[in-house]
ROKE-346750 format. One record per residue: chain; x, y, z of N, C-alpha, C, O in turn; residue number from 1; residue in three letters. Coordinates in pm, whole numbers, plus 50000, padded with zeros to 5 digits. Atoms other than C-alpha are relative to their C-alpha. Layout:
ROKE-346750
chain A	n_x X	n_y Y	n_z Z	ca_x X	ca_y Y	ca_z Z	c_x X	c_y Y	c_z Z	o_x X	o_y Y	o_z Z	resi NUM	resn ala
...
//
This chain:
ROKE-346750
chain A	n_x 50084	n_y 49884	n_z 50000	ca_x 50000	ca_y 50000	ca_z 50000	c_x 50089	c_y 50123	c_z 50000	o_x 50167	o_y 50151	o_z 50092	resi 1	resn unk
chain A	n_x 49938	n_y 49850	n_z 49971	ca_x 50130	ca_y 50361	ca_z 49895	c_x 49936	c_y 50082	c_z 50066	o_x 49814	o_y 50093	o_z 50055	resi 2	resn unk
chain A	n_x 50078	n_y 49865	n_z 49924	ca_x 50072	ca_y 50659	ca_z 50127	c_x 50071	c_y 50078	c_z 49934	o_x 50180	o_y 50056	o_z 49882	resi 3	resn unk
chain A	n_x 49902	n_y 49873	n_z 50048	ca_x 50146	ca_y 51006	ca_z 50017	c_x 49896	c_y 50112	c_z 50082	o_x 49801	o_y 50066	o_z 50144	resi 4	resn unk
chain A	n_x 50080	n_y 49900	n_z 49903	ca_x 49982	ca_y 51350	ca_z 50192	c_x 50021	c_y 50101	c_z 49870	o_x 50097	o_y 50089	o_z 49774	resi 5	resn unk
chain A	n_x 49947	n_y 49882	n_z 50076	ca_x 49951	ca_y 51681	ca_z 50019	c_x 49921	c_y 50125	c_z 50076	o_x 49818	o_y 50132	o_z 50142	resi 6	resn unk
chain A	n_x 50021	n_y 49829	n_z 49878	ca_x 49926	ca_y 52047	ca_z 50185	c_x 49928	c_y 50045	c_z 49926	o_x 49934	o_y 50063	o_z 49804	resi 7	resn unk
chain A	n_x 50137	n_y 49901	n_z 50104	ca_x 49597	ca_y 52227	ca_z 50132	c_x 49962	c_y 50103	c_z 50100	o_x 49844	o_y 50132	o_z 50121	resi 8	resn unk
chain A	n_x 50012	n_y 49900	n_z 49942	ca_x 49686	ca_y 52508	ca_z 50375	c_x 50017	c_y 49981	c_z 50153	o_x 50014	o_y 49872	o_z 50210	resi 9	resn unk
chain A	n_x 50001	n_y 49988	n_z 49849	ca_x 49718	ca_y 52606	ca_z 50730	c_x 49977	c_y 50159	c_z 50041	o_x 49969	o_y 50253	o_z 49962	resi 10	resn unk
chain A	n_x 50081	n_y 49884	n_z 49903	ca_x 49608	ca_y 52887	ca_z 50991	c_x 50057	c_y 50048	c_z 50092	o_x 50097	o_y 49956	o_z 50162	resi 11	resn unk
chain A	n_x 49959	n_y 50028	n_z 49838	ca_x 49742	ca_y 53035	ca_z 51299	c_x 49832	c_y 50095	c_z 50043	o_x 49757	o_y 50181	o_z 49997	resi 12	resn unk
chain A	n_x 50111	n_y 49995	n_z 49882	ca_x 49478	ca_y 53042	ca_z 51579	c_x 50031	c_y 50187	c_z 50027	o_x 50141	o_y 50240	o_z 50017	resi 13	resn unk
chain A	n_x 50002	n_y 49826	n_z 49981	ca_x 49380	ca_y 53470	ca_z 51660	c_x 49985	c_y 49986	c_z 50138	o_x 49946	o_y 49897	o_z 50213	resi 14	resn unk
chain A	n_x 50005	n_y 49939	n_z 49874	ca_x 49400	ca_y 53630	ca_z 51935	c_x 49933	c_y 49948	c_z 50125	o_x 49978	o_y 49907	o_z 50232	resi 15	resn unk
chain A	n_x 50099	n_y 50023	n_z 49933	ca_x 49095	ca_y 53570	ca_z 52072	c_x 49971	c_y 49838	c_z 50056	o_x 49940	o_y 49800	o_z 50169	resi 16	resn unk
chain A	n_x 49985	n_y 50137	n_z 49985	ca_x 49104	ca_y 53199	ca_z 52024	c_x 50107	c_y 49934	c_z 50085	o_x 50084	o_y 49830	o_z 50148	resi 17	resn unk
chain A	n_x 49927	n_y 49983	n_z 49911	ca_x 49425	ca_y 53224	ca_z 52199	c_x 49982	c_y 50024	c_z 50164	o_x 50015	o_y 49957	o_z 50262	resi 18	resn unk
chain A	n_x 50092	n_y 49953	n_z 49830	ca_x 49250	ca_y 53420	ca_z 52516	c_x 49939	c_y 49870	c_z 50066	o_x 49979	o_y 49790	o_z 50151	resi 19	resn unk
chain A	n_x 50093	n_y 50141	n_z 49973	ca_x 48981	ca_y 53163	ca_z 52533	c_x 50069	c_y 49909	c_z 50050	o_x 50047	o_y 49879	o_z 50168	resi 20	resn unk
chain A	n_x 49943	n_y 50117	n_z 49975	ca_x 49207	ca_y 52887	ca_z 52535	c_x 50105	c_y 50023	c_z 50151	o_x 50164	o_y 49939	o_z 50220	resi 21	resn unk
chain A	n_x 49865	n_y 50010	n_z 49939	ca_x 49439	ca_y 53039	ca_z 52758	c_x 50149	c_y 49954	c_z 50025	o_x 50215	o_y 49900	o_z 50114	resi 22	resn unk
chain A	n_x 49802	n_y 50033	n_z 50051	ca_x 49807	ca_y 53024	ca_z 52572	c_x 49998	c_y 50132	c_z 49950	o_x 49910	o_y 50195	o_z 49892	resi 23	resn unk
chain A	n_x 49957	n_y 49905	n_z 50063	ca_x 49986	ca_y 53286	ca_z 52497	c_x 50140	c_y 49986	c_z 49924	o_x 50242	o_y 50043	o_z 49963	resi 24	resn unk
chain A	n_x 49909	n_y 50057	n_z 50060	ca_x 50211	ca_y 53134	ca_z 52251	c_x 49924	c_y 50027	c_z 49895	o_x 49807	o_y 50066	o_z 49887	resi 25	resn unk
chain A	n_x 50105	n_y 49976	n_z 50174	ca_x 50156	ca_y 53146	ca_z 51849	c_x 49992	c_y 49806	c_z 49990	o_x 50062	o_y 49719	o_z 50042	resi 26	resn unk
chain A	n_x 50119	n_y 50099	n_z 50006	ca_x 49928	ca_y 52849	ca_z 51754	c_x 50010	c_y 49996	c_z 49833	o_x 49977	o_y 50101	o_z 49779	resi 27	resn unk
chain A	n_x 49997	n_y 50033	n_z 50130	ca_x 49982	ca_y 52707	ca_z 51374	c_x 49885	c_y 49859	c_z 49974	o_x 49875	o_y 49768	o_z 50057	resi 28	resn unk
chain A	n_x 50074	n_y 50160	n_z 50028	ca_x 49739	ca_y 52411	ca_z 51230	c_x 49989	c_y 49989	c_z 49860	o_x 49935	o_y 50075	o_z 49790	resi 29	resn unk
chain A	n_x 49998	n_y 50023	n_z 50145	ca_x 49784	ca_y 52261	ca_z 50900	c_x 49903	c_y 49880	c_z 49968	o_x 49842	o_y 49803	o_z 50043	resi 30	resn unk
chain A	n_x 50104	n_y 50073	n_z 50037	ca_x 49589	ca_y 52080	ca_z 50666	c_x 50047	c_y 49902	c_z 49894	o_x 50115	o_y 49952	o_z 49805	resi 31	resn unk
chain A	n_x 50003	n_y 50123	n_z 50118	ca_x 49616	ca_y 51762	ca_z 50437	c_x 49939	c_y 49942	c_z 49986	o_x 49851	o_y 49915	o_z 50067	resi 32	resn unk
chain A	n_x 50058	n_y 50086	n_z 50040	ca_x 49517	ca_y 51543	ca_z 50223	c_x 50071	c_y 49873	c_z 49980	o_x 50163	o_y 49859	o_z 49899	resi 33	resn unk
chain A	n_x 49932	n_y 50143	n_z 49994	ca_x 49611	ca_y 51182	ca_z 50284	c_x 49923	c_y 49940	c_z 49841	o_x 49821	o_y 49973	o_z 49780	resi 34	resn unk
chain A	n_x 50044	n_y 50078	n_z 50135	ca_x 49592	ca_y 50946	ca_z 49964	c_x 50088	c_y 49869	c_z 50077	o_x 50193	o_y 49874	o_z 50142	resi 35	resn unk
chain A	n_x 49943	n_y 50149	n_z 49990	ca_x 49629	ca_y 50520	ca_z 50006	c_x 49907	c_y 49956	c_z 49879	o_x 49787	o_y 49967	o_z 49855	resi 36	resn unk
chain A	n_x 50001	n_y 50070	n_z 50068	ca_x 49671	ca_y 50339	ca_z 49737	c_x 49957	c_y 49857	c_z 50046	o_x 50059	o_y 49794	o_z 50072	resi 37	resn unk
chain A	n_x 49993	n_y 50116	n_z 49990	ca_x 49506	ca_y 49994	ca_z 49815	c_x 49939	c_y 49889	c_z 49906	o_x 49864	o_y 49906	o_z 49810	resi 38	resn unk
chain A	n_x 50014	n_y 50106	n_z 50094	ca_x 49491	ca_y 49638	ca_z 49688	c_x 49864	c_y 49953	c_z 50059	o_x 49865	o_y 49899	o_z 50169	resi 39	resn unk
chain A	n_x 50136	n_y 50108	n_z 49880	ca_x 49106	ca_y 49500	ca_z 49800	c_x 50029	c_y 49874	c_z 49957	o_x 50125	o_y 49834	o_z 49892	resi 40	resn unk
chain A	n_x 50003	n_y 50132	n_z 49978	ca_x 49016	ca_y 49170	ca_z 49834	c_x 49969	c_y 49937	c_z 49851	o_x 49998	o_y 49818	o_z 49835	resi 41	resn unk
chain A	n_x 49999	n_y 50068	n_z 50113	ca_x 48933	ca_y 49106	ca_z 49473	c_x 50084	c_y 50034	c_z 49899	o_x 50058	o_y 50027	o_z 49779	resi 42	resn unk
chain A	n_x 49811	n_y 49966	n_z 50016	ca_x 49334	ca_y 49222	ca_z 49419	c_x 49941	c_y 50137	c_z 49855	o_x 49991	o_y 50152	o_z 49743	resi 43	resn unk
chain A	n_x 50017	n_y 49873	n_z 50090	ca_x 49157	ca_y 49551	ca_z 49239	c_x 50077	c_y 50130	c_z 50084	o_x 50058	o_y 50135	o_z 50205	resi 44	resn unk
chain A	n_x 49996	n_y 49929	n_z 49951	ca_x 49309	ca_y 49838	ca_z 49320	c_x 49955	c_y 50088	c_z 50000	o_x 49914	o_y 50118	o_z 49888	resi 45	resn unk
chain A	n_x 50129	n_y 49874	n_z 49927	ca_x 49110	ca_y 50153	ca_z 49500	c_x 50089	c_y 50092	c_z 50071	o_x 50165	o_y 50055	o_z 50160	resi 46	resn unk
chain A	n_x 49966	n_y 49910	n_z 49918	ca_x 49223	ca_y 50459	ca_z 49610	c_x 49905	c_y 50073	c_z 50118	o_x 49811	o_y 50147	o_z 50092	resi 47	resn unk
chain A	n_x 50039	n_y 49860	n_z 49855	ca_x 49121	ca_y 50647	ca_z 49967	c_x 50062	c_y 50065	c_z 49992	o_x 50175	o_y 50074	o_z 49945	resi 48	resn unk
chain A	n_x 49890	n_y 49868	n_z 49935	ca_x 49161	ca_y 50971	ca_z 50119	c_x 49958	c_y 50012	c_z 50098	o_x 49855	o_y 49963	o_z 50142	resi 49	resn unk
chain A	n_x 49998	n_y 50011	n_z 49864	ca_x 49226	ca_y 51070	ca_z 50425	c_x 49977	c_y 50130	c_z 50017	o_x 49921	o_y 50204	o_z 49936	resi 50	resn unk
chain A	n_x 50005	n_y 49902	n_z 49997	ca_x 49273	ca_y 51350	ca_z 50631	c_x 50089	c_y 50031	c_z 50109	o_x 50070	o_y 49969	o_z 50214	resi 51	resn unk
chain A	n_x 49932	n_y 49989	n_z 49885	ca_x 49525	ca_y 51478	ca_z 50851	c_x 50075	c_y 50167	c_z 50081	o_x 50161	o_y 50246	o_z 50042	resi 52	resn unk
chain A	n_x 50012	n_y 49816	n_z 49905	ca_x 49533	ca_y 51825	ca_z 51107	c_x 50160	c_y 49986	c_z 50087	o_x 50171	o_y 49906	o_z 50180	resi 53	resn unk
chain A	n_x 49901	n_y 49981	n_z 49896	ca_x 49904	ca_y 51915	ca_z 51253	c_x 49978	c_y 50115	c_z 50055	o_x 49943	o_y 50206	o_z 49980	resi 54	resn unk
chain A	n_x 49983	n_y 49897	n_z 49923	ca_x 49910	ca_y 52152	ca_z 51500	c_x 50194	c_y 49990	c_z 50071	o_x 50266	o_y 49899	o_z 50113	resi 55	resn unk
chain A	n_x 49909	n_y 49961	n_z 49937	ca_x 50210	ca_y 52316	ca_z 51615	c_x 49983	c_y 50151	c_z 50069	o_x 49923	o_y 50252	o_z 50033	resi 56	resn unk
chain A	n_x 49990	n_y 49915	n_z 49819	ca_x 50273	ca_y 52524	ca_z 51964	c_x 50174	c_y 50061	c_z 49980	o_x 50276	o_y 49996	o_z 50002	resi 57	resn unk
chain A	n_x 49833	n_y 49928	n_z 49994	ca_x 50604	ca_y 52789	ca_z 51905	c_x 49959	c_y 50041	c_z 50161	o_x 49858	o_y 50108	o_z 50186	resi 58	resn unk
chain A	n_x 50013	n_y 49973	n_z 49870	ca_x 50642	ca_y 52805	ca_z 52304	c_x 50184	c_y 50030	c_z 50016	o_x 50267	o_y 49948	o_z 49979	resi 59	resn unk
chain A	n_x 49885	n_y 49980	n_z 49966	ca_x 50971	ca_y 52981	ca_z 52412	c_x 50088	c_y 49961	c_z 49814	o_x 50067	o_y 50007	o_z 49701	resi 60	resn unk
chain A	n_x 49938	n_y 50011	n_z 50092	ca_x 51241	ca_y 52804	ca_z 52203	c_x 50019	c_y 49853	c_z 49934	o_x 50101	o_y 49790	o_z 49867	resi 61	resn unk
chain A	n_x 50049	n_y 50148	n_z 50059	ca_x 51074	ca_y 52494	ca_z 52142	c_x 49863	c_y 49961	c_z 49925	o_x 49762	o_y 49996	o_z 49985	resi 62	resn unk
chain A	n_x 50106	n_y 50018	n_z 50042	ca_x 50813	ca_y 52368	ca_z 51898	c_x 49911	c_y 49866	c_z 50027	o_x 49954	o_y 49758	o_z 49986	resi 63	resn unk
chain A	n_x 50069	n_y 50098	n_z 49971	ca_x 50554	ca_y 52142	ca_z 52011	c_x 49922	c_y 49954	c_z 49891	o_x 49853	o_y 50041	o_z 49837	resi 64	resn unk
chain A	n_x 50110	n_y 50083	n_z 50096	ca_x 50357	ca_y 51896	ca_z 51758	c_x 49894	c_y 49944	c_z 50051	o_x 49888	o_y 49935	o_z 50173	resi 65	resn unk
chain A	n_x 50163	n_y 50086	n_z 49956	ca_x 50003	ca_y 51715	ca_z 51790	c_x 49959	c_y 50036	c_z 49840	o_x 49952	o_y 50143	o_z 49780	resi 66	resn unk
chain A	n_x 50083	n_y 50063	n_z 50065	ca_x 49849	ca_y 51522	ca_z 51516	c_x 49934	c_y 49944	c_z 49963	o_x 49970	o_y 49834	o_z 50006	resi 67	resn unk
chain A	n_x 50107	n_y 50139	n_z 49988	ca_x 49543	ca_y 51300	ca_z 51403	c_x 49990	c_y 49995	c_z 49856	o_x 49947	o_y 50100	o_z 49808	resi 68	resn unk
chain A	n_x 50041	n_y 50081	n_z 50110	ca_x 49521	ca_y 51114	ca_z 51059	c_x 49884	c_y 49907	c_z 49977	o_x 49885	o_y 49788	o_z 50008	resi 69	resn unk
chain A	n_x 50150	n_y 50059	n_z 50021	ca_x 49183	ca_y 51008	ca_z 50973	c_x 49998	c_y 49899	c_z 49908	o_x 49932	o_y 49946	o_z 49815	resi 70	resn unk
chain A	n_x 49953	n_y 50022	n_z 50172	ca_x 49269	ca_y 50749	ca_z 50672	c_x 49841	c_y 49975	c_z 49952	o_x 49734	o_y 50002	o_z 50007	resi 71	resn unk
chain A	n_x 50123	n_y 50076	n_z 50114	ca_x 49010	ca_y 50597	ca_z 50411	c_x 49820	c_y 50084	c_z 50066	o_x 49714	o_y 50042	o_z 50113	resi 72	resn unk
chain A	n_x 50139	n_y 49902	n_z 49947	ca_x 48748	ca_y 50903	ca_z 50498	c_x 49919	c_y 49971	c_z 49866	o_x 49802	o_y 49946	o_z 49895	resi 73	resn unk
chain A	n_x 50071	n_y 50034	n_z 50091	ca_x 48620	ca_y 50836	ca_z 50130	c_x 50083	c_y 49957	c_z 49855	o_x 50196	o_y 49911	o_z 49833	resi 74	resn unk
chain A	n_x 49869	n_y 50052	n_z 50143	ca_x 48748	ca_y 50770	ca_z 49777	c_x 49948	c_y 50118	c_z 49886	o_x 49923	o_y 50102	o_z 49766	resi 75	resn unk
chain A	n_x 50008	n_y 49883	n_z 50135	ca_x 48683	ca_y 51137	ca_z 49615	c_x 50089	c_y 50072	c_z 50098	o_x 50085	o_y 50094	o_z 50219	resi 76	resn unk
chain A	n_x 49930	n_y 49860	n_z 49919	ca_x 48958	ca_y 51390	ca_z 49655	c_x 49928	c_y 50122	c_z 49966	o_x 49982	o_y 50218	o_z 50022	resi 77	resn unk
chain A	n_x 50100	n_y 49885	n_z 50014	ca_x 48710	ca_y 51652	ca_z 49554	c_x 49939	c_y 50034	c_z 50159	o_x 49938	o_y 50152	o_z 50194	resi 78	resn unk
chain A	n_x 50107	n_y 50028	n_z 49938	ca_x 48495	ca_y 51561	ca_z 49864	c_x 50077	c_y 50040	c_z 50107	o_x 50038	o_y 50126	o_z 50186	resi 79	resn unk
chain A	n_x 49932	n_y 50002	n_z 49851	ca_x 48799	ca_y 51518	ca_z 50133	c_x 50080	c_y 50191	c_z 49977	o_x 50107	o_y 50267	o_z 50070	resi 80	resn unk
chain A	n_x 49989	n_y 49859	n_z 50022	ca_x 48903	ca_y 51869	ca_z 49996	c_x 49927	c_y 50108	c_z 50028	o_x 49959	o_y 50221	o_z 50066	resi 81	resn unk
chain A	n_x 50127	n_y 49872	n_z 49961	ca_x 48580	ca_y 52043	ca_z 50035	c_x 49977	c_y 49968	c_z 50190	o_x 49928	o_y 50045	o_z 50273	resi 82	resn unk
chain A	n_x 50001	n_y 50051	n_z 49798	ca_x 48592	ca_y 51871	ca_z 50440	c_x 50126	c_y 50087	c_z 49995	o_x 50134	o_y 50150	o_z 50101	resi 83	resn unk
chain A	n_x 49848	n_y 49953	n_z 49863	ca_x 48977	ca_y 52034	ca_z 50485	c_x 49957	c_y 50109	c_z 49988	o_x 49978	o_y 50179	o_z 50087	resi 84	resn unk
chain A	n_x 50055	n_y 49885	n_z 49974	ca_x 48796	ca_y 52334	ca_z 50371	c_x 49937	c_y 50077	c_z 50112	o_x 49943	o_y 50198	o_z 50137	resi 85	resn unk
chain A	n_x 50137	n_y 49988	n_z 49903	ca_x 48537	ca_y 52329	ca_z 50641	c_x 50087	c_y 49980	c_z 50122	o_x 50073	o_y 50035	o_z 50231	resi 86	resn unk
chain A	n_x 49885	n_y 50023	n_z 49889	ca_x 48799	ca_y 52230	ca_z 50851	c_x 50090	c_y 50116	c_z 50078	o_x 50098	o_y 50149	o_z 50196	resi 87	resn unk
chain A	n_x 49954	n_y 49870	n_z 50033	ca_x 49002	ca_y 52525	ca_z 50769	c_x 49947	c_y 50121	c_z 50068	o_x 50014	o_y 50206	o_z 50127	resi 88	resn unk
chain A	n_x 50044	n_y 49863	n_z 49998	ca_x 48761	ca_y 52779	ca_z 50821	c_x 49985	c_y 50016	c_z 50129	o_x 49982	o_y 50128	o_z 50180	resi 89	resn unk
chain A	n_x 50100	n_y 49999	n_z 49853	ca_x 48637	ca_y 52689	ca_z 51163	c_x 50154	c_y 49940	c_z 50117	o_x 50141	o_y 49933	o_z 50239	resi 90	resn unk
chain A	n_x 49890	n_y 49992	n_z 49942	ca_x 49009	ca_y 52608	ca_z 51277	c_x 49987	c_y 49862	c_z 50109	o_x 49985	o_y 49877	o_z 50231	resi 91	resn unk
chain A	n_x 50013	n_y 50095	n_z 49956	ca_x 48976	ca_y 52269	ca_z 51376	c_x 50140	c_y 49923	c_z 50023	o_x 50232	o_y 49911	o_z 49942	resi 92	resn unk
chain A	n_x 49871	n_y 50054	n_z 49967	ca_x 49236	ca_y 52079	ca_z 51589	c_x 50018	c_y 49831	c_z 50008	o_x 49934	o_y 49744	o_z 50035	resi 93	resn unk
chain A	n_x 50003	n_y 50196	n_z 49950	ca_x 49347	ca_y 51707	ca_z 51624	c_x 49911	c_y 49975	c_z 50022	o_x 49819	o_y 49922	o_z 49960	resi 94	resn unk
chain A	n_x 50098	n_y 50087	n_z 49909	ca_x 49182	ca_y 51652	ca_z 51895	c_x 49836	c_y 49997	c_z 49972	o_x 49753	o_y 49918	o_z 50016	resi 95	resn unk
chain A	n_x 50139	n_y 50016	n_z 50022	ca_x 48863	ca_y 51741	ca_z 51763	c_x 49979	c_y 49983	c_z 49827	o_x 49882	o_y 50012	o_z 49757	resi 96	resn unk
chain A	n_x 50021	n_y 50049	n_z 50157	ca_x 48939	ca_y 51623	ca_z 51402	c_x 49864	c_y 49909	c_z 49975	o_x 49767	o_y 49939	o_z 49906	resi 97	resn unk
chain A	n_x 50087	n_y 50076	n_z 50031	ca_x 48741	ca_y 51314	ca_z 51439	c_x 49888	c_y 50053	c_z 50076	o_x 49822	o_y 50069	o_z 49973	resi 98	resn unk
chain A	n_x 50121	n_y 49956	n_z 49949	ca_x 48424	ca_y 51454	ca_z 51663	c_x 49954	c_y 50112	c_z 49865	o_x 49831	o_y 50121	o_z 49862	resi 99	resn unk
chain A	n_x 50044	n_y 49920	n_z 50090	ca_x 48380	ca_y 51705	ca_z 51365	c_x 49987	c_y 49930	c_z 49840	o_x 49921	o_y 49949	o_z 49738	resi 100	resn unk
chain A	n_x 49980	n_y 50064	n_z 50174	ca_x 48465	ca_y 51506	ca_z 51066	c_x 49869	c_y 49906	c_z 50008	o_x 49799	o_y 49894	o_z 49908	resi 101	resn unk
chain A	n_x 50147	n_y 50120	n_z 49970	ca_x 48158	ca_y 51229	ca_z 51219	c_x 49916	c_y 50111	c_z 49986	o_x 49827	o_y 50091	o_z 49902	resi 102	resn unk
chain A	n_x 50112	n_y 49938	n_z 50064	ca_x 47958	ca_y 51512	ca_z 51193	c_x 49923	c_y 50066	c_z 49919	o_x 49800	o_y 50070	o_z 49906	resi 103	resn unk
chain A	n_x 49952	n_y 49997	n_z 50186	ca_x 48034	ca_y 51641	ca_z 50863	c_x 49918	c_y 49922	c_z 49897	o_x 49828	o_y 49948	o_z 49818	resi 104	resn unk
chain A	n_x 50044	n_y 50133	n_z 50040	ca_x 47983	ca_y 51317	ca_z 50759	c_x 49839	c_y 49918	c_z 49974	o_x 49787	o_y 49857	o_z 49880	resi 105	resn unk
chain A	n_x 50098	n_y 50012	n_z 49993	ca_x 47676	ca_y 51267	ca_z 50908	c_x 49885	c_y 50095	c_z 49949	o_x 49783	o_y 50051	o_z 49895	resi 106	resn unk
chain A	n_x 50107	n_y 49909	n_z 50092	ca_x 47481	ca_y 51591	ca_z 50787	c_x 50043	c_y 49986	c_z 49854	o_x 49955	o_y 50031	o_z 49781	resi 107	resn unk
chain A	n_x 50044	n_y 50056	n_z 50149	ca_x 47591	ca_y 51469	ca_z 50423	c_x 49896	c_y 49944	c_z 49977	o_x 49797	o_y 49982	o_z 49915	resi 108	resn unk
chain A	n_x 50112	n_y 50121	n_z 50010	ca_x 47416	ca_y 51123	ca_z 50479	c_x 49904	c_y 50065	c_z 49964	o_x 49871	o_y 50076	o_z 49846	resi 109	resn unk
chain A	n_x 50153	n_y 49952	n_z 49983	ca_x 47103	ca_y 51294	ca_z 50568	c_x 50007	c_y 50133	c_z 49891	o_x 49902	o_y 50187	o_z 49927	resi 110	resn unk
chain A	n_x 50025	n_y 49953	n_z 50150	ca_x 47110	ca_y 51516	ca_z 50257	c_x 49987	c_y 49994	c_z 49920	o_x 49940	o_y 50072	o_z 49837	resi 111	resn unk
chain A	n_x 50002	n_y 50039	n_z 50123	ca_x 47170	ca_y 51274	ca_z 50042	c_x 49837	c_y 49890	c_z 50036	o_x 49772	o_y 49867	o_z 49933	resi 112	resn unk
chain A	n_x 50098	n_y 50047	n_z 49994	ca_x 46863	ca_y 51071	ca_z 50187	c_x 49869	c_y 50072	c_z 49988	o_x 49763	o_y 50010	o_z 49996	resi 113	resn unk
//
């Protein structure tokens, strides 16, 4: 199975979002798009995409990381593109990658039904 990622932007966290949280450090979060190449079970191969949020923490003179990789979210990169969008805008972190991406997800379903 090939993996590969590709950068579709990043953010730093404002001010305010800063306050709230209570850090006063600068706050970066990036965005990708995971791609796997796989073989299924009837040796066809299918591509997924994924999705994956780094955050980095410039604190003093050290940079802190935190990441979450979502893989095989669907098999359109159109689709997982228009999610890092949504992702993007609303400044979504790791930790709440997957609680947002399930719900994403879920107000599709029910649109398309």
């Amino acid at each position: 199975m090939e993996a590969s990622r590709t950068y579709h932007g990043g953010t730093f966290l404002g001010w305010d979002d800063l306050q709230e949280a209570k850090i006063n450090h600068r706050v970066e979060l990036e965005y990708y798009q995971t791609k796997n190449d796989i073989n299924n079970i009837l040796n066809e191969d299918t591509t997924k995409y994924g999705i994956e949020v780094l955050k980095k923490e410039y604190e003093k003179d050290r940079i802190y990381i935190e990441s979450n990789n979502i893989k095989n979210v669907c098999d359109s990169s159109k689709k997982v593109i228009e999610i890092i969008n949504v992702l993007k805008k609303n400044k979504v972190t790791p930790v709440g990658l997957q609680d947002v991406l399930d719900d994403l997800l879920t107000q599709q379903r029910m649109h398309l039904d």
